[in-house]
C-alpha angles and dihedrals in degrees: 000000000000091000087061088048088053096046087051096054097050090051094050083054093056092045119093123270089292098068140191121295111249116277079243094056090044097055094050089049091050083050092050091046090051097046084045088059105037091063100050086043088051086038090052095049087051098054089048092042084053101042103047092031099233134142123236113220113219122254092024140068113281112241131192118241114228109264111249125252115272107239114245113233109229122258115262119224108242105254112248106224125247130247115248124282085245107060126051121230120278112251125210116232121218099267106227122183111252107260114248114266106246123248108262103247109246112253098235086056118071125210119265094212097047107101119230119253117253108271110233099174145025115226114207098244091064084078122083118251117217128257118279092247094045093053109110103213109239096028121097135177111280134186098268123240118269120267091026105075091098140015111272092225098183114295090028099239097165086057112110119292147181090244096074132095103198125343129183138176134206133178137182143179116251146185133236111257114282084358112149106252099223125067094003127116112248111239101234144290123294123202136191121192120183123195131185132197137163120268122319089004092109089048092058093043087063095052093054103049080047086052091052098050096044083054098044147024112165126050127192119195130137091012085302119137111202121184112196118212130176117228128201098272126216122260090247123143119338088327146331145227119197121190146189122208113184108188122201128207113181093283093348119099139184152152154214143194137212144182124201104201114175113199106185099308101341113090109184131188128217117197125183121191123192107235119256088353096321114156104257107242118231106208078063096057092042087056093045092053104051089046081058100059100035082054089049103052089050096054084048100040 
């Protein structure tokens, strides 16, 4: 230290006329300068420190730590506005597709599903008439008599009943096929009997004429002894009976035949009578009865 004095005074003495502060003067100002610095340099830290809200750590530099990432508020959906206090929401109905109009149903074509009215009478032309060559002249249809519009079988199930809606019976005379008119014999009698119901009530009348002949197959009234027999019927309308009734008399002996045809709710009987105990014949009865049903299904078509 007092080699530097030394230096320093032989330099002063070198210098112009104005000369080097004392080495004393010079150290206090160095002390001044240092304090001096020392307190922007610790003013400066502090404002740093404070800015940037660190902490300096003792015996090193003081850094600022990077500041931290702001975190990003999320992004609000836009409200969507209400609709006003007064008016409900609209609602959305299922769309369905619009059903495909139907075909309007052509007018020569009933429909299948429509039910028939009741019938309540039988026109006559509702009832065959007979072929052009088996029509006796003279000898028309006529209401039949009472009691012989059908065969009795045994319980009697094709007489009147409340069941029906309309019945009605014709019979006529008729010839045997390309026979001469005069002075010939007529075949037999022929009669038709039609009787209507309501629904199901055809259907019911079969049963029970079924039910009659599997029960019974002789009858015995007035000193009259009827035997019943089924025949093999015809495939005609929804279904078919044939019959065979043989009366006995004491030595006298004859016959009819008779088929029960139902067609819906219609139900009509064909007898054939051989004429003054003549065997019925049944080709005749086969040929009255389709032109029954054919006649039928025209009057109901």
């Amino acid at each position: 230290m007092r080699d530097l004095e030394t230096w320093y005074a032989a330099l002063a003495s070198d210098v112009d006329g104005s000369g080097l502060p004392s080495a004393g003067d010079l150290r206090r100002a160095a002390d001044r300068h240092a304090r001096r610095r020392a307190s922007v340099v610790g003013g400066a830290v502090v404002t740093a420190l404070t800015a940037g809200g660190g902490v300096a750590l003792l015996g090193g530099p003081a850094t600022t730590p990077p500041e931290p990432p702001r975190p990003t508020a999320p992004a609000m959906p836009t409200p969507t506005p209400l609709p006003a206090a007064t008016s409900a929401p609209p609602t959305t109905a299922p769309t369905t597709p619009p059903a495909s109009p139907a075909s309007p149903a052509s007018p020569s074509s009933p429909s299948v599903t429509s039910a028939r009215p009741v019938i309540r009478s039988i026109p006559e032309r509702a009832f065959f008439d007979l072929p052009r060559d088996m029509t006796k002249e003279g000898n028309s249809r006529s209401p039949s008599p009472a009691g012989l519009e059908a065969p009795m079988l045994c319980d009697n199930p094709l007489r009147d009943d409340a069941a029906s809606t309309a019945r009605r019976s014709f019979n006529q005379i008729y010839k045997g096929a390309n026979e001469e008119d005069e002075g010939t014999v007529p075949a037999g009698v022929v009669t038709q009997t039609i009787i209507a119901y309501r629904p199901g009530g055809a259907d019911d009348l079969m049963r029970r004429v079924r039910a009659d002949l599997d029960s019974c197959d002789t009858r015995t009234a007035e000193g009259l002894t009827t035997t019943i027999t089924s025949e093999p019927p015809p495939s005609y309308g929804d279904e078919a009976i044939q019959v065979l009734e043989v009366v006995k008399q004491g030595q006298r002996q004859w016959d009819l035949r008779a088929v029960i045809v139902r067609v819906g709710d219609v139900v009509t009987v064909v007898t054939v009578d051989g004429w003054e105990d003549f065997p019925s014949d049944p080709a005749d009865l086969r040929l009255f009865a389709r032109l029954a049903i054919e006649t039928i299904e025209e009057w109901r078509s």
